[in-house]
C-alpha positions in Angstrom: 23.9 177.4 197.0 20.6 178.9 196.0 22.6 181.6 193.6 24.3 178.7 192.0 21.2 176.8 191.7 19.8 180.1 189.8 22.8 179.8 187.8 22.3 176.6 186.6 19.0 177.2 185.8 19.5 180.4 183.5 22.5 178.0 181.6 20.1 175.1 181.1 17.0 178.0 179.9 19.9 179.0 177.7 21.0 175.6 176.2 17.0 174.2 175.8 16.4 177.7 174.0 18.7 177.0 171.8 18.6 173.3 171.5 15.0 173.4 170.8 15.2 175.9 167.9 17.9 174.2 166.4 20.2 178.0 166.9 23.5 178.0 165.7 26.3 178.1 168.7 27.1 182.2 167.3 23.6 182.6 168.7 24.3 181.2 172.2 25.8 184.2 173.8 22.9 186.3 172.5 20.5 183.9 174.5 22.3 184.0 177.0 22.5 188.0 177.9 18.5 188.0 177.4 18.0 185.3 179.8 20.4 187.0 182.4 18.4 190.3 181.7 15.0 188.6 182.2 15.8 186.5 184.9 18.8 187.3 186.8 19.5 191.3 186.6 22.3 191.9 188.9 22.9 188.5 189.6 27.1 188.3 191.1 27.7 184.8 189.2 27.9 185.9 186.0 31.6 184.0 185.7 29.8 181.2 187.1 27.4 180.6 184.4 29.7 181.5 181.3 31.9 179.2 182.0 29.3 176.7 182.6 27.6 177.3 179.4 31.2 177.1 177.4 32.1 174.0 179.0 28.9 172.1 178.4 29.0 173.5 174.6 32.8 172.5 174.1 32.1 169.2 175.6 29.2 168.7 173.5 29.8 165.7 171.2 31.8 164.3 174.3 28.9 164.6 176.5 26.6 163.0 174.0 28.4 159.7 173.7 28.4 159.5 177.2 24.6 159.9 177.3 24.3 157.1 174.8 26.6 154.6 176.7 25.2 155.1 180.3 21.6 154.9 178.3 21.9 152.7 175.3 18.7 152.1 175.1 17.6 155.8 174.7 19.2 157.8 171.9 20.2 161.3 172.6 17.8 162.4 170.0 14.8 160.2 171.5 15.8 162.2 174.9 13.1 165.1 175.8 15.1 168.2 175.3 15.1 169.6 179.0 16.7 166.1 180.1 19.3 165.7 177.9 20.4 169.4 178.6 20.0 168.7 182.2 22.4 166.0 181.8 25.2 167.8 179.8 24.8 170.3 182.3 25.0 167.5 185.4 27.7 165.9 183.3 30.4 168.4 182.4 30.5 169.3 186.2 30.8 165.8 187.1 33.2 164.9 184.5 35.1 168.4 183.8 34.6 170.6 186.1 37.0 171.5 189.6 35.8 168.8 192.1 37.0 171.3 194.5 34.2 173.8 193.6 31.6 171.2 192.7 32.1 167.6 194.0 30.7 164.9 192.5 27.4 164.6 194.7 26.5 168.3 193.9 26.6 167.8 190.7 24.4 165.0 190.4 22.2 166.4 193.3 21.9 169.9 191.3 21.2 167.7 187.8 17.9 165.8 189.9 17.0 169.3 191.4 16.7 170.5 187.9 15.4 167.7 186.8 11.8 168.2 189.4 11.8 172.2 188.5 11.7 171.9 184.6 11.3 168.2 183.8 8.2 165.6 183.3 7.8 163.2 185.8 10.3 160.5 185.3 12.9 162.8 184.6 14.3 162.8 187.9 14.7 159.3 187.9 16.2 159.2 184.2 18.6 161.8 185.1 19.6 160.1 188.7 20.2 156.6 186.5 22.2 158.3 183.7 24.8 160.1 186.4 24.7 157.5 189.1 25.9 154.7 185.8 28.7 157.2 185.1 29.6 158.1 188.9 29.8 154.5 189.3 31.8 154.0 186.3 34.5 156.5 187.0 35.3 154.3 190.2 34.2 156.0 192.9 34.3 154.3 197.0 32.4 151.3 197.4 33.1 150.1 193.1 35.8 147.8 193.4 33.9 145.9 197.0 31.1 144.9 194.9 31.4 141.6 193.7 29.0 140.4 191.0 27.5 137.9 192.9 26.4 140.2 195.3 25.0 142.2 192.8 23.0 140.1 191.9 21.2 139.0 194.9 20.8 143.3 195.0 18.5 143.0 191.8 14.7 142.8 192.6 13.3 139.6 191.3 10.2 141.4 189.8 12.1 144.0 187.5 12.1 143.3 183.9 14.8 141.5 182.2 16.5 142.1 178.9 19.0 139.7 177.3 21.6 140.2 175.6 24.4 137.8 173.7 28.1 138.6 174.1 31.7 137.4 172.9 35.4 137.0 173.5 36.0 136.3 169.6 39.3 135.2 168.8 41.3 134.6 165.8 43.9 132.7 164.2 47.1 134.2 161.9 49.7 132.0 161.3 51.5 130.8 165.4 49.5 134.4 166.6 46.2 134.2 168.2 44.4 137.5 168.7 41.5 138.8 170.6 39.0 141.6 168.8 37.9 144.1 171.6 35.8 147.3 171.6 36.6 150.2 173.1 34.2 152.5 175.5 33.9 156.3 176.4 34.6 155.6 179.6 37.9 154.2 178.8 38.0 150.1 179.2 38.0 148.1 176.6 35.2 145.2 176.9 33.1 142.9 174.6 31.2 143.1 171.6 27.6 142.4 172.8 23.7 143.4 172.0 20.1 142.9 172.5 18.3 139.6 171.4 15.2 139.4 169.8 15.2 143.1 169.4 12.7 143.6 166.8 10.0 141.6 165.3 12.1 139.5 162.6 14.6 138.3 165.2 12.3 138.1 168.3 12.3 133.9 168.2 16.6 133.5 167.8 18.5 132.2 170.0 21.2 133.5 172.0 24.0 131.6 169.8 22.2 133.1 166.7 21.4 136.4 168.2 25.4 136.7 169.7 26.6 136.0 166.0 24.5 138.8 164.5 25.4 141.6 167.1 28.9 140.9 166.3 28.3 140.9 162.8 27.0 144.2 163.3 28.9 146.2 165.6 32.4 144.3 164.6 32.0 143.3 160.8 32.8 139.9 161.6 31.4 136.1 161.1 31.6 134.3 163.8 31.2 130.8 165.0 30.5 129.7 168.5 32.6 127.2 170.5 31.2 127.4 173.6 29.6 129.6 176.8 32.1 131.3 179.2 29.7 132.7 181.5 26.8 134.9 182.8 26.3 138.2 184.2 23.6 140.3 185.1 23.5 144.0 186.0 20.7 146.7 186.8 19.9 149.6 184.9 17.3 152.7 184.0 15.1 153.2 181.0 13.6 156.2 181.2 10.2 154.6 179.9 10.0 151.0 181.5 12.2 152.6 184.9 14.4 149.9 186.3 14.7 146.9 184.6 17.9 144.1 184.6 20.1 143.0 181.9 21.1 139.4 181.4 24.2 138.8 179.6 25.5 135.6 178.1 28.7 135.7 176.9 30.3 133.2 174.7 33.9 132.3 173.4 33.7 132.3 169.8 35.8 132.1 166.1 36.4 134.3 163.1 38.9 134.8 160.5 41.9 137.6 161.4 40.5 140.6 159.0 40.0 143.9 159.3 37.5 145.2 161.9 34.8 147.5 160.6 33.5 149.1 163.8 29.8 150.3 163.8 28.9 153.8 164.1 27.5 153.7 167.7 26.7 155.8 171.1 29.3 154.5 173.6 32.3 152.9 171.3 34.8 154.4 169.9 37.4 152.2 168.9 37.6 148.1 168.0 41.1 146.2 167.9 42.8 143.1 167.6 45.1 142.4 170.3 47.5 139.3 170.8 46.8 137.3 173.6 50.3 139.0 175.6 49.1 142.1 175.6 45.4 141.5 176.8 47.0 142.0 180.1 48.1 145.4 180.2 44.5 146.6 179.0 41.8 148.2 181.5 38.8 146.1 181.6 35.7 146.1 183.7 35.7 144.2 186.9 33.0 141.7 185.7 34.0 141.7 181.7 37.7 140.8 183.1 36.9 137.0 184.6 35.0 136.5 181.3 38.3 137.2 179.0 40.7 135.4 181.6 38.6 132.0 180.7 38.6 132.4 177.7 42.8 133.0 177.5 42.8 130.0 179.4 40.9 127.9 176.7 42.7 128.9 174.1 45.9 128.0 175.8 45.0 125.0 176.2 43.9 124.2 172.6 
């Protein structure tokens, strides 16, 4: 354990060195030798460490958007160097590596180890909150038996709270009615949502109004409300503020059938229209998916 601890440390040297300077990826290998030399002569895990240092480089853009969607409120270039490499390093083994040689609870241990040697001191927190979200997410024992009631009563009533405003949005063509849904790295496809009151001109909106203009943004569509499906609230990390709770209010709302013009964003990479037949066959999230039966269920009816 202790040489693979060393070897983790000499990659993540490797990718802040060449992170920080901005180095092109023909440079890595380069870096990489010198560190060895200087830190590890006749160290027996050589393999080891190349093949971490590969991964984590060929997962790179990968890695990133998973960063931004298990912290959406940090972007990876807001991120202190030696954390976000800490985290593609605690990331590829979660996500990539053989759970055989590194189950998922080393990796995240290793990732926090790293994080007290070489980070500031909230990093072990950040990187514990960024790979516990994704642990969680890729449905590990014990997801499925929490309920989101329960999760609620979890929350500590004196964390901070941040809103948000989401939407099933639905539209109309012809005897079709269709569903526009957005797409995540983790693979489910959920809700258009965001912050309200986010910056100073939109601090006073309302949830309605704020709901409409995160959709307008992130979907390229007007929408109007027709009424509130629901509520849901779920803990996270920011790595300034620590833990604080997100309150979402989700809405079912209208818009014309036209073509989707995703935003460019950390997290998302897809956005489609779906008739309502085939909502059923997609993978959603345990508390998105009550949200979108109601709403299936309203327009039924209408």
């Amino acid at each position: 354990m202790a040489n693979r601890h060393l070897s983790r440390s000499i990659v993540l040297q490797t990718l802040f060195e060449w992170d920080f300077a901005s180095k092109d990826r023909s440079q890595v290998t380069e870096i990489f030798k010198r560190n060895v030399r200087e830190f590890a002569p006749g160290h027996g895990d050589f393999s080891f460490m190349e093949g971490l240092l590969s991964g984590v480089l060929e997962k790179q853009k990968d890695i990133d958007l998973i960063i931004e969607k298990a912290a959406p409120d940090w972007p990876i270039d807001k991120i202190s160097i030696i954390d976000r490499n800490i985290l593609r390093i605690g990331l590829f083994e979660l996500l990539f590596s053989d759970k055989s040689e590194v189950p998922p609870k080393v990796a995240i241990n290793e990732a926090i180890e790293l994080s007290k040697a070489f980070g500031g001191d909230t990093s072990s927190k950040f990187v514990n909150g960024v790979l516990g979200a994704v642990y969680k997410e890729l449905g590990e024992p014990g997801k499925e038996e929490t309920s989101k009631d329960k999760r609620k009563t979890q929350l500590p009533a004196n964390v901070p709270t941040q809103h948000l405003g989401g939407a099933v949005v639905y539209a109309r063509d012809g005897e079709d009615v269709y569903l526009a849904l957005v797409h995540d790295v983790f693979g489910h496809w959920t809700l258009s949502k965001g912050k309200i009151g986010d910056d100073e001109e939109n601090k006073n909106e309302s949830v309605e109004d704020g709901t409409a203009r995160k959709v307008k943004k992130e979907l390229g569509l007007d929408i109007a409300i027709v009424e509130k499906l629901g509520e849901n609230e779920y803990p996270t990390y920011h790595p300034e503020q620590g833990k604080i709770k997100k309150h979402v209010t989700y809405f079912l709302a209208e818009s014309k059938y036209q073509e989707l013009h995703p935003e460019a964003k950390g997290g998302l990479d897809d956005a489609q229209w779906f008739k309502l037949a085939d909502i059923i066959d997609l993978n959603f999230y345990n508390d998105i998916l009550p949200i979108v039966t109601k709403a299936i269920n309203i327009l039924l009816k209408k």
